[in-house]
C-alpha positions as CSV (number, residue, x, y, z in Angstrom):
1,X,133.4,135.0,201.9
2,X,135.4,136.9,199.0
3,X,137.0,133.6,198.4
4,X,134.2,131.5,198.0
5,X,132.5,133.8,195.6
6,X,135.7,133.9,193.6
7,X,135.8,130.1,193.7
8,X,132.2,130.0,192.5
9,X,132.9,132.6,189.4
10,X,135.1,130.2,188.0
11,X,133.2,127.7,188.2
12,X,130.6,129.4,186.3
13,X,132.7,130.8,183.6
14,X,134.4,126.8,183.0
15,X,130.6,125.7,182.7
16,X,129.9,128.3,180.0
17,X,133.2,127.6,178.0
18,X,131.8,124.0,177.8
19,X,128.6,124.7,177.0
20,X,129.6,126.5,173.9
21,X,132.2,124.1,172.7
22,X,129.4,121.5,172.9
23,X,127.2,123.6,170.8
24,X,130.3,124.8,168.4
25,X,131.0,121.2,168.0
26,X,127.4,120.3,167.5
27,X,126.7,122.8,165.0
28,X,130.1,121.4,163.1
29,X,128.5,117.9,163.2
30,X,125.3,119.0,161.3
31,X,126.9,120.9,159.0
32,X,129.2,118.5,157.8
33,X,126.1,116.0,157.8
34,X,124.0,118.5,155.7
35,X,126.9,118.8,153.4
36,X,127.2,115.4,153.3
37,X,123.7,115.0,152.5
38,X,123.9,117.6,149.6
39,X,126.4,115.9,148.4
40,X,124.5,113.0,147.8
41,X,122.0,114.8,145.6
42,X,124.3,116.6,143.6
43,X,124.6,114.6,140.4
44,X,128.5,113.5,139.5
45,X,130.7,115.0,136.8
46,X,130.1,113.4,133.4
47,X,126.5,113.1,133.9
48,X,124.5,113.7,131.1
49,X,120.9,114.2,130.4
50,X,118.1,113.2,128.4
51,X,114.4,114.1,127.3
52,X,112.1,111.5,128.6
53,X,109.5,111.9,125.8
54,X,112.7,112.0,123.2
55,X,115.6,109.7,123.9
56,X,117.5,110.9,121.0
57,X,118.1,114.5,123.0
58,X,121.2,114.2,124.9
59,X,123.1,117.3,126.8
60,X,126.0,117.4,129.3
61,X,124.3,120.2,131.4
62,X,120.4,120.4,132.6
63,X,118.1,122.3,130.5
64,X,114.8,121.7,128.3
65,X,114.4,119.3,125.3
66,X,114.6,121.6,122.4
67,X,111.2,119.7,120.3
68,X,108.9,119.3,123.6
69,X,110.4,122.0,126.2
70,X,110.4,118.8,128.9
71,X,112.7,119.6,131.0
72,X,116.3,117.0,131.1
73,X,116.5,114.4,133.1
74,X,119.9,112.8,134.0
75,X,120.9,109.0,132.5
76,X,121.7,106.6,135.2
77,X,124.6,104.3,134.7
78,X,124.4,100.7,136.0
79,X,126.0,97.4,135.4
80,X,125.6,96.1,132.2
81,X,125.5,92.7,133.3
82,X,121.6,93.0,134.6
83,X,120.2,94.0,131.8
84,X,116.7,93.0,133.1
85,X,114.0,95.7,133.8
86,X,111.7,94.9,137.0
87,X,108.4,97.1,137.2
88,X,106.4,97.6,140.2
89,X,102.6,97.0,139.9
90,X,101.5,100.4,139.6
91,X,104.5,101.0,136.8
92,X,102.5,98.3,134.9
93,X,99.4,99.6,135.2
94,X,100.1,103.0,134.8
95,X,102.4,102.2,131.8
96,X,99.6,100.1,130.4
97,X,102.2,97.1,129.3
98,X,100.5,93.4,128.9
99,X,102.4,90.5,127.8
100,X,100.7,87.8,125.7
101,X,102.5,84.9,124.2
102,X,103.9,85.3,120.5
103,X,101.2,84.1,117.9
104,X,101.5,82.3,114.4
105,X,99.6,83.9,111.3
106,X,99.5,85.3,108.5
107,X,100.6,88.7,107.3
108,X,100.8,90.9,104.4
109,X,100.5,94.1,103.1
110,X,97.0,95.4,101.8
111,X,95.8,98.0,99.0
112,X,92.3,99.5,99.0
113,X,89.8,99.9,95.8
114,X,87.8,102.6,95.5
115,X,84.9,100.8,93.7
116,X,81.3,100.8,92.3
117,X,78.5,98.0,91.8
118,X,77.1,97.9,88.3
119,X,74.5,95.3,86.9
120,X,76.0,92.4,85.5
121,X,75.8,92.3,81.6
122,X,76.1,88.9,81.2
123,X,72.7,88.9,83.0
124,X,70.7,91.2,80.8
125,X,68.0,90.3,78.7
126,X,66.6,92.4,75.7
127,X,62.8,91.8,75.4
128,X,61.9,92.6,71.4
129,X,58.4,92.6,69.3
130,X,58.8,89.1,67.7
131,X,55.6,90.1,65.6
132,X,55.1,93.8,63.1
133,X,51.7,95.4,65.3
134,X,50.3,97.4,68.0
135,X,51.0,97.7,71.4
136,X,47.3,97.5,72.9
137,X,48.0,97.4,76.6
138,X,51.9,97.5,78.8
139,X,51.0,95.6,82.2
140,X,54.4,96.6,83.1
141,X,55.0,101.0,82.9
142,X,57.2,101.6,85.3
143,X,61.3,101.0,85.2
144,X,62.7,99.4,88.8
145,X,59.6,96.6,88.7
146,X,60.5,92.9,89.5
147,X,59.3,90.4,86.7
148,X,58.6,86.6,87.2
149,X,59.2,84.8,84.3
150,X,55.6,84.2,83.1
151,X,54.6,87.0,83.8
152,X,52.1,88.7,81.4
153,X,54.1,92.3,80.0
154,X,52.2,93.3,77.0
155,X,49.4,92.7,74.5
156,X,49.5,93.2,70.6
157,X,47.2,93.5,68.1
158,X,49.3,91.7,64.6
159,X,47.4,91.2,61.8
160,X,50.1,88.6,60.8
161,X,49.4,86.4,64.1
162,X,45.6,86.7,63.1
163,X,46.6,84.8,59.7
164,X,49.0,82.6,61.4
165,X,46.3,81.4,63.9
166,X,44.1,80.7,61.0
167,X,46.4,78.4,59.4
168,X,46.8,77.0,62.4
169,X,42.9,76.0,62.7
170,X,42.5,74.8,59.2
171,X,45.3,72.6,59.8
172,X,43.8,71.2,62.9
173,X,40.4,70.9,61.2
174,X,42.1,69.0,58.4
175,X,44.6,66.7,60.6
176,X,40.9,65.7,62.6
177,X,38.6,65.2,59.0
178,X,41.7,62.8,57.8
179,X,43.4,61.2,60.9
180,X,45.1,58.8,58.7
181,X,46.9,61.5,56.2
182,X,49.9,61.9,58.1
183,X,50.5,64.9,56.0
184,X,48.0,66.9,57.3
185,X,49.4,66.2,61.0
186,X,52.7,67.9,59.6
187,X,50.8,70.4,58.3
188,X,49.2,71.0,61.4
189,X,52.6,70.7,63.5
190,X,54.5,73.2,61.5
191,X,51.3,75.9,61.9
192,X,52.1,75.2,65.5
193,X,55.9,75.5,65.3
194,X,55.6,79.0,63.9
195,X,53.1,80.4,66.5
196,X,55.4,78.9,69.1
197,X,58.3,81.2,67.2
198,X,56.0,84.3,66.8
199,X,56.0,84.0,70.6
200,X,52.7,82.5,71.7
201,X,53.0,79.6,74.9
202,X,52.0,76.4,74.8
203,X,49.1,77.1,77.1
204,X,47.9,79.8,73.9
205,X,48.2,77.4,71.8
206,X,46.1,74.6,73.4
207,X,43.3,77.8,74.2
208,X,43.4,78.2,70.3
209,X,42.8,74.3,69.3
210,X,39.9,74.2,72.3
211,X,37.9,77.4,71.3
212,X,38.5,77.3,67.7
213,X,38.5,80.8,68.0
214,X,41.6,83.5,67.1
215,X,42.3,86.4,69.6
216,X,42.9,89.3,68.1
217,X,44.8,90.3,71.1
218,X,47.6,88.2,72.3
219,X,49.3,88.9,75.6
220,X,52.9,88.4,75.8
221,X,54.9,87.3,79.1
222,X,58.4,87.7,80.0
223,X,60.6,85.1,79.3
224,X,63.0,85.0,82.0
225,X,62.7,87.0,85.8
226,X,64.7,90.1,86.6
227,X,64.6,94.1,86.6
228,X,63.2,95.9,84.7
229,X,66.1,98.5,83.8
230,X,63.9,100.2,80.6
231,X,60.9,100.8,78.5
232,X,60.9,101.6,75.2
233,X,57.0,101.3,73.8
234,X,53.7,103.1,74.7
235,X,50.8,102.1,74.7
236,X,48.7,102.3,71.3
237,X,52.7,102.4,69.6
238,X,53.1,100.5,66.4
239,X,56.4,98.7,66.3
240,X,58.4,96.8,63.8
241,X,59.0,93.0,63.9
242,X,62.6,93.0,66.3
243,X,61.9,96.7,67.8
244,X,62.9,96.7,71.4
245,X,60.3,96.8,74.0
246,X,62.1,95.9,77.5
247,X,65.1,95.7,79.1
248,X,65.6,93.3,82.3
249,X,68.5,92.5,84.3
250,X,68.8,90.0,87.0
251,X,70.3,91.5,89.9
252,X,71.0,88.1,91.8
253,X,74.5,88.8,91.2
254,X,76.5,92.1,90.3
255,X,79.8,93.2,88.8
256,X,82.3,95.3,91.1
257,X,84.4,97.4,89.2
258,X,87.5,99.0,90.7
259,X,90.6,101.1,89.5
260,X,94.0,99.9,89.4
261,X,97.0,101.6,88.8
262,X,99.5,100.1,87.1
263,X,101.8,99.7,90.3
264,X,98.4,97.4,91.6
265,X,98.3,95.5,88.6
266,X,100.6,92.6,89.4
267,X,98.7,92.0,92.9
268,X,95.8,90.6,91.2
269,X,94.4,87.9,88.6
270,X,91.4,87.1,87.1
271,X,90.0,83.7,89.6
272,X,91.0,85.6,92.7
273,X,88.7,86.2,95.6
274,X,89.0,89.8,97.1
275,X,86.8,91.0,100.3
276,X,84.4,93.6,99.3
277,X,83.0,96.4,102.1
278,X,79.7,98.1,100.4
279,X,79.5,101.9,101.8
280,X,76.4,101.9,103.7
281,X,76.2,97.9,104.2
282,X,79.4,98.0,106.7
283,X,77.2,95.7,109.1
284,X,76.5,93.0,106.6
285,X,78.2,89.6,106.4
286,X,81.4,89.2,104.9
287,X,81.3,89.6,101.4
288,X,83.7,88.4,98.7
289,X,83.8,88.9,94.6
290,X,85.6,87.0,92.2
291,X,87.7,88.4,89.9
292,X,86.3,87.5,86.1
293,X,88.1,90.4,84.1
294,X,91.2,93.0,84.3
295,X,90.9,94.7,81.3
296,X,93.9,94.9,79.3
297,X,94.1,98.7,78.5
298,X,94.1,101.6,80.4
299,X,91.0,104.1,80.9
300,X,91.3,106.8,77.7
301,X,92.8,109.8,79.4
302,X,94.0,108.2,82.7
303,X,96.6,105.7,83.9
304,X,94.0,103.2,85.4
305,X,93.2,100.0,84.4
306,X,89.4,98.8,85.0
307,X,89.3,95.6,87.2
308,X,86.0,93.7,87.2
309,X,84.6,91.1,89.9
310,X,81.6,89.4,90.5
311,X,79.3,89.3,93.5
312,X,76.5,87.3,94.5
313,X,73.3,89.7,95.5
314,X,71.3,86.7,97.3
315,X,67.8,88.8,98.3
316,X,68.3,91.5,96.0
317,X,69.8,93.7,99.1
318,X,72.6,95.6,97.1
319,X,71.7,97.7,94.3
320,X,74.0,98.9,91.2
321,X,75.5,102.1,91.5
322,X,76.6,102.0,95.0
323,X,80.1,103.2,96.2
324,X,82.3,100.2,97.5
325,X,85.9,99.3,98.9
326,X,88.0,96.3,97.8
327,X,91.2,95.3,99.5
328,X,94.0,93.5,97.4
329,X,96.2,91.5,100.0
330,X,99.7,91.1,98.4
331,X,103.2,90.1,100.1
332,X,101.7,87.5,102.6
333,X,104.0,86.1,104.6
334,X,103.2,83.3,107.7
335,X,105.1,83.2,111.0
336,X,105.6,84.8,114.0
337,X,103.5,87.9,114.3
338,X,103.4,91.1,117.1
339,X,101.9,94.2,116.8
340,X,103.3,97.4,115.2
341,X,103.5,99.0,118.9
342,X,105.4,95.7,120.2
343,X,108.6,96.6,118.5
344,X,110.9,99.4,119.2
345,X,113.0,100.4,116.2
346,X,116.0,102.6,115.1
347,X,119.2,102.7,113.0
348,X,120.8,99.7,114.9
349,X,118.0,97.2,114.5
350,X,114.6,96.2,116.1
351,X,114.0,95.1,119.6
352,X,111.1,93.6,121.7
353,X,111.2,92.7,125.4
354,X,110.5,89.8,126.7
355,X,108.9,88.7,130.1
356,X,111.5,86.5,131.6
357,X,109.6,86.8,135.2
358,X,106.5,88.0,136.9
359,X,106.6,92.2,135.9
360,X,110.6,91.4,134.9
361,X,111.2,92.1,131.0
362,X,114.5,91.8,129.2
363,X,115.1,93.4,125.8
364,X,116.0,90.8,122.8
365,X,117.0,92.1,119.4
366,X,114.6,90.5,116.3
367,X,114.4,90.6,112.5
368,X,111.0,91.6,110.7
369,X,109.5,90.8,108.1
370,X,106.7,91.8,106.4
371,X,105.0,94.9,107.9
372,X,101.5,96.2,107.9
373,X,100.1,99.4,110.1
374,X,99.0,97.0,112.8
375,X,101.3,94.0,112.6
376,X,104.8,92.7,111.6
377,X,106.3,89.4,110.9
378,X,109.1,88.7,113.2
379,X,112.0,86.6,111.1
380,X,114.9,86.0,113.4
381,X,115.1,86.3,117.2
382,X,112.2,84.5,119.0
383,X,111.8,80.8,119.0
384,X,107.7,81.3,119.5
385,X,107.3,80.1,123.1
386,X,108.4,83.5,124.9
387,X,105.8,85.9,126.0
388,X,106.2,89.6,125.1
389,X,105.2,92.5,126.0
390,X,102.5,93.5,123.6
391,X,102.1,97.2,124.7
392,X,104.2,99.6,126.5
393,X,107.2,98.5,124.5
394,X,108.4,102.3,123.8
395,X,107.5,103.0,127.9
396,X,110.2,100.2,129.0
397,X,112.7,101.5,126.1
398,X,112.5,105.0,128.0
399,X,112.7,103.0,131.7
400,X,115.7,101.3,131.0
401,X,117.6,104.6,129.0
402,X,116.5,106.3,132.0
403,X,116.6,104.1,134.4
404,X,119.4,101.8,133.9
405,X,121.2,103.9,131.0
406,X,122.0,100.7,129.0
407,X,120.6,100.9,125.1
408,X,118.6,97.8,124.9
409,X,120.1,97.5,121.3
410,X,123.7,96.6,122.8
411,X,122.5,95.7,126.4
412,X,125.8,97.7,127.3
413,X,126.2,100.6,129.2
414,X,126.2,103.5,126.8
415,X,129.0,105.9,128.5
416,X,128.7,108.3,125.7
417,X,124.5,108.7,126.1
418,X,121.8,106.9,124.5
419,X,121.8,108.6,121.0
420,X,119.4,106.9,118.3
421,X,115.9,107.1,118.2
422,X,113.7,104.0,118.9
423,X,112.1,104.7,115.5
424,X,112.6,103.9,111.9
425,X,115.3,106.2,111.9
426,X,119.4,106.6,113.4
427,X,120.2,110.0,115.0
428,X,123.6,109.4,116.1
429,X,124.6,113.1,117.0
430,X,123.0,114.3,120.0
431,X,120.8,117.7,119.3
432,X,122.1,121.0,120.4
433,X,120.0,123.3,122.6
434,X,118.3,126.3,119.8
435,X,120.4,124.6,117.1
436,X,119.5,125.7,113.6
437,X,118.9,123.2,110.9
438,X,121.7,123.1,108.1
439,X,120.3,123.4,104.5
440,X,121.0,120.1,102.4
441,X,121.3,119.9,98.7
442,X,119.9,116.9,97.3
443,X,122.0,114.2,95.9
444,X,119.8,112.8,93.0
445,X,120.1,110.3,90.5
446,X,117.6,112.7,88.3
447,X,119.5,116.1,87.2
448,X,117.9,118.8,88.6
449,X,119.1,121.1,85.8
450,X,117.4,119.0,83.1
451,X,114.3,119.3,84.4
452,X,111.8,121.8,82.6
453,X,111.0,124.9,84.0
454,X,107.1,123.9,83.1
455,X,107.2,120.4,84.9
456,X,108.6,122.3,88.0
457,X,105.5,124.5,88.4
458,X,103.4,121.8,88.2
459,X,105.0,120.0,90.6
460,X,105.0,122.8,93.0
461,X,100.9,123.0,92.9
462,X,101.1,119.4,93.6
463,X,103.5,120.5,97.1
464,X,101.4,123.9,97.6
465,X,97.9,121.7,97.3
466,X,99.5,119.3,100.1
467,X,100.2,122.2,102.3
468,X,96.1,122.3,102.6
469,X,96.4,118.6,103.2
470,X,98.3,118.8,106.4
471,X,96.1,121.9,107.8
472,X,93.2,119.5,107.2
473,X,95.3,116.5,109.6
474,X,96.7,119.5,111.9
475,X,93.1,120.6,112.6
476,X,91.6,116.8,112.9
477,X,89.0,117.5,110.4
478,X,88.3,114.3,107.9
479,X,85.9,115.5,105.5
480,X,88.1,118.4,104.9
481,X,91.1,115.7,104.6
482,X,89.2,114.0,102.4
483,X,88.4,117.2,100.1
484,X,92.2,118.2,100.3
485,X,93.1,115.4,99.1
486,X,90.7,115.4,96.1
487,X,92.3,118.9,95.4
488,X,95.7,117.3,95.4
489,X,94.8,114.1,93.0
490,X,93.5,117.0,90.5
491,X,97.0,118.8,91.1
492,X,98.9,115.5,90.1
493,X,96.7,114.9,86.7
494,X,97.5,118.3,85.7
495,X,101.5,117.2,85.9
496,X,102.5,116.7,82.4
497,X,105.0,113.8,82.3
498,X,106.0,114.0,78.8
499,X,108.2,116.4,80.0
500,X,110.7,114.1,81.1
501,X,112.2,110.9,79.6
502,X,114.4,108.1,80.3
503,X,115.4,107.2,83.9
504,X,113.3,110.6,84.9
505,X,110.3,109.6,83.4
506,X,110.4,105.8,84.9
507,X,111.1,107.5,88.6
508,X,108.0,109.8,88.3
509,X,105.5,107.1,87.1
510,X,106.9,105.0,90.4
511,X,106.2,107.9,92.5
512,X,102.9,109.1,90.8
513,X,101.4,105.6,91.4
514,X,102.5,105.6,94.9
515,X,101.0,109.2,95.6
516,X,97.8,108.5,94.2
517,X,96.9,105.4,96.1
518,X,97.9,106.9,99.5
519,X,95.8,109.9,98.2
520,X,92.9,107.3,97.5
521,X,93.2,105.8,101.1
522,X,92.9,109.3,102.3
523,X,89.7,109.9,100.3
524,X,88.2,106.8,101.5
525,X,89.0,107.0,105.0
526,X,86.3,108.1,107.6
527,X,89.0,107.8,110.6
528,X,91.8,110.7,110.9
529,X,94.4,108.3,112.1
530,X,94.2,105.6,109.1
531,X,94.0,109.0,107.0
532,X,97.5,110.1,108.8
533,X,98.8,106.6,107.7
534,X,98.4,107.2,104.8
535,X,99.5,110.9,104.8
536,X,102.5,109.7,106.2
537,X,102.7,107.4,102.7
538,X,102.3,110.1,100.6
539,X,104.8,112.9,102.4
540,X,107.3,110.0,101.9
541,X,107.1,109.6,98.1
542,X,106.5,113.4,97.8
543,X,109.9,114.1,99.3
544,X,111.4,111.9,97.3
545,X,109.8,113.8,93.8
546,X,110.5,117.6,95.1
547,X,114.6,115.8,96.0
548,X,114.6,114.5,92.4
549,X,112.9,116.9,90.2
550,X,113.0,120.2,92.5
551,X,110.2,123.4,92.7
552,X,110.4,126.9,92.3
553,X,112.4,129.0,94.3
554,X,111.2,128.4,98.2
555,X,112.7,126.4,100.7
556,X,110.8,123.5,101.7
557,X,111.1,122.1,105.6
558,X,111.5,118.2,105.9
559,X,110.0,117.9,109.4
560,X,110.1,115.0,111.6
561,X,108.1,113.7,114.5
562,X,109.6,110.2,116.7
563,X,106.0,109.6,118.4
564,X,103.5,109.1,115.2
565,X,102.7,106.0,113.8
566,X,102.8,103.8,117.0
567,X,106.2,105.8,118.0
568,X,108.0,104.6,114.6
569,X,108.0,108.0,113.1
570,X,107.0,109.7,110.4
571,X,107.8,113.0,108.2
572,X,106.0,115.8,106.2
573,X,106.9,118.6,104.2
574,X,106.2,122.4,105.3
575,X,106.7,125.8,104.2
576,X,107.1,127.1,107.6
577,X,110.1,126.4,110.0
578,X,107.8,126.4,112.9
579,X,106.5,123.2,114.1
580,X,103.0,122.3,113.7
581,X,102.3,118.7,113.8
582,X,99.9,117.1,111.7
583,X,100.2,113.6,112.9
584,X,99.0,114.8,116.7
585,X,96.9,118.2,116.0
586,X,96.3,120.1,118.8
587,X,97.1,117.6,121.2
588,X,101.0,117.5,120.5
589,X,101.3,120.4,118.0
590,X,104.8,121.3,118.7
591,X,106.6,118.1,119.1
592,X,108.8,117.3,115.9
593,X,111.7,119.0,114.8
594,X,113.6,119.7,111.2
595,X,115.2,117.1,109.9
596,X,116.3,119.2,106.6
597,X,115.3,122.2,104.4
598,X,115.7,121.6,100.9
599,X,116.6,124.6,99.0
């Protein structure tokens, strides 16, 4: 009995010592698997990472873009053979890309007028007293009426028309008593031809002969149609022989006169046609104007020069006086067109993508051309039969950084990160967490030294006037824009440019000119994004005059944003090292960065 239980002990305790190596080497397995499986997920040495919102931000450890906060994703590295980019349904959709075939037009730049109709001159017509008497009765009082030609406007007593229509009947009674005198038919013909001069119509004439009776009243008619623009008689007045009575215009067709700067000048000549948009009329037909005049001199006091057109006015619908916009097309240049959002741009070039396949795109680098805010010309790179993708451009530029980690400039891995922005600018060294912006001392071809103490105070109310600009943009407001920018025209006249000379004087005329017609787009625009176009304009030449000609003694912050303008970028000036983005408002207020701070 002992010796079976003794038997049956050990057989117990061998079961148990299994048991447990089964479940030791069990638990080994899984954690060896796990490992393995955390292994798989742990991102190799020499990864780095990028912001998917800004490309240009590249780091060798995870962390948070320093302009958005976003946090870093890491850059996959594939072959650089297969540079092709396939997209799921959904990614289209969601990414909003569509592909059209390349198209064939025209392009070119465009300036906008700010205008006003006026009655054309050329049109007018003085009405004046052709006889010394009195004004008996006006048929026509009031200024504004419309006038038929025909049309009865006065009656006057002259007591030289009472003698004249005398001779006139004795005359006629001695041309009938002796038919066969031919003199007294000239007699009678020349008492005719000088009531006909004083202003009395046939139909008067041949009333006189029938009645044998002179009016002592004679109504006068107008002798053309139009508007009648003045009055300058009353009733019972006596006036002199030539005193003005009336003034009429016909308003079938009116002058457009516009302001040109001198930089606009060479864009146009007299016999051009130029579109014409009448504030107000925005729904009417297309209208166009002829140029007839550019006057040759500037305004007295200004640096405009007063361009004149002339538009038909068929049914009398516009009226002088209102407030109207003419565009001046210049650069026009015809090929192969895309739109602005199409191409993705930085230091090394321009690139589209092309659909090769059904939702498969491969980037191709292009040359452009010509470029306006919604279109550019595309010179080099496409043949004209590809299909691109028309939107969603910037979207597959991020995919295949990401994605891939090949720069569709070089269609080659990039081992060292992706470091330039797809915009109009290069940022070749990658952006250090918190890293503080170095100040830069401008290189200028204008001395800084030479440059009057006077001329850089005005200059600085022109830069403090624009920091109101960009509150205006920052806060989405466009009739404050507008205002702002009326405040900062008025700071630019008040900039005395005598105070330079030479090569000095020739750069600030450039950059005046420029400034004021992106300050006049501004003024006219009644959208906040064409206004931040041309914000974007005037920051640009701005920049340029505070570089060359320097302010008084405060640092000014060149800041930067990669996303405006259809994700090509664009700059503005600020007093504060904080980032508050007037090109996105509230909706993106911190994204940018500092580019520079110009001391």
């Amino acid at each position: 009995m002992n010796y079976l239980n003794i038997i049956y002990g050990f057989m117990l305790l061998t079961l148990v010592a299994c048991t447990k190596q089964n479940d030791s080497q069990q638990t080994t397995d899984s954690t060896v698997a796990l490992n393995q499986h955390l292994e798989g997920h742990q991102h190799p040495a020499g990864t780095q990472y990028t912001c998917p919102m800004h490309p240009q931000i590249v780091q060798d450890a995870p962390g948070s873009c320093p302009i958005c906060g976003m946090d870093l994703v890491p850059i996959k590295k594939n072959d650089a053979t297969n540079t092709s980019l396939v997209l799921s349904e959904s990614q289209i959709q969601l990414a909003n890309v569509t592909a059209q075939p390349v198209s064939t037009g025209s392009i070119g730049n465009s300036t906008v007028l700010n205008a006003r109709l006026a009655a054309n001159q050329e049109k007018a017509e003085v009405i004046s007293s052709r006889v010394a008497g009195r004004i008996e009765r006006l048929y026509v009082k009031e200024a504004g009426q419309v006038v038929r030609r025909g049309q009865v406007l006065y009656e006057i007593y002259s007591e030289s028309l009472l003698t004249d229509q005398q001779e006139y009947l004795v005359a006629l009674q001695q041309e009938q008593a002796f038919p066969a005198e031919k003199r007294y038919t000239q007699f009678r013909q020349a008492a005719e031809q000088k009531l006909r001069l004083y202003g009395m119509t046939p139909a008067q004439i041949s009333l006189l002969a029938k009645t044998k009776t002179v009016q002592s009243r004679i109504p006068f008619v107008a002798p053309s149609g139009g508007t009648v623009t003045e009055i300058a008689v009353s009733e019972g007045q006596y006036v002199a022989e030539g005193a003005l009575l009336y003034r009429l215009v016909n308003l079938s067709q009116l002058w457009v006169e516009a302001e040109l700067y001198a930089g606009e000048s060479g864009y146009v000549k007299v016999g051009d046609r130029l579109p014409v948009q009448v504030v107000g009329n925005e729904g009417a037909q297309n209208l166009t104007a002829r140029v007839a005049f550019i006057n040759p001199e500037y305004q007295a006091g200004s640096q405009v020069l007063t361009l004149r057109a002339v538009l038909p006015n068929p049914g009398g619908q516009l009226q002088p006086g209102q407030q109207a916009r003419v565009t001046i097309r210049h650069g026009v240049q015809r090929g192969l067109t895309l739109p602005a959002e199409a191409v993705v741009r930085s230091g090394e070039g321009a690139v589209v993508f092309v659909q090769t396949d059904t939702n498969t795109f491969q980037p191709r680098r292009v040359q452009t051309g010509t470029e306006t805010d919604q279109r550019v010309a595309i010179t080099g790179g496409l043949t004209g039969s590809e299909t691109i993708a028309m939107s969603g451009a910037y979207l597959l530029y991020s995919e295949m950084v990401l994605k891939k980690g090949i720069n569709p400039f070089t269609k080659q891995v990039d081992t060292e990160g992706v470091k330039t922005t797809p915009t109009i600018e290069s940022n070749p060294v990658p952006v250090a967490k918190n890293k503080q912006p170095t100040p830069v001392k401008s290189a200028n071809p204008v001395n800084t030294s030479t440059v009057s103490p006077a001329f850089k105070k005005q200059l600085t109310a022109v830069y403090d006037a624009s920091l109101k600009l960009t509150e205006t943009l920052i806060n989405s407001d466009t009739k404050k824009a507008k205002a702002a920018a009326d405040e900062v025209a008025k700071s630019l006249s008040g900039v005395d440019m005598m105070q330079l000379s030479g090569a000095a004087h020739t750069a600030w005329m450039t950059q005046l000119n420029a400034m004021n017609t992106a300050l006049k787009s501004i003024r006219l625009g009644d959208d906040v994004e064409k206004q931040r176009m041309a914000y974007a304009r005037f920051e640009d030449v701005l920049y340029q005059s505070v570089k060359a000609f320097g302010i008084t003694e405060k640092p000014v912050y060149r800041q930067f944003c990669p996303m405006a303008q259809n994700n090509k970028g664009a700059y503005w000036l600020s007093d504060k090292k904080p980032i508050r983005n007037p090109y996105f408002g509230e909706q993106m207020l911190t994204c940018g960065e500092t580019k520079e701070v110009i001391q």
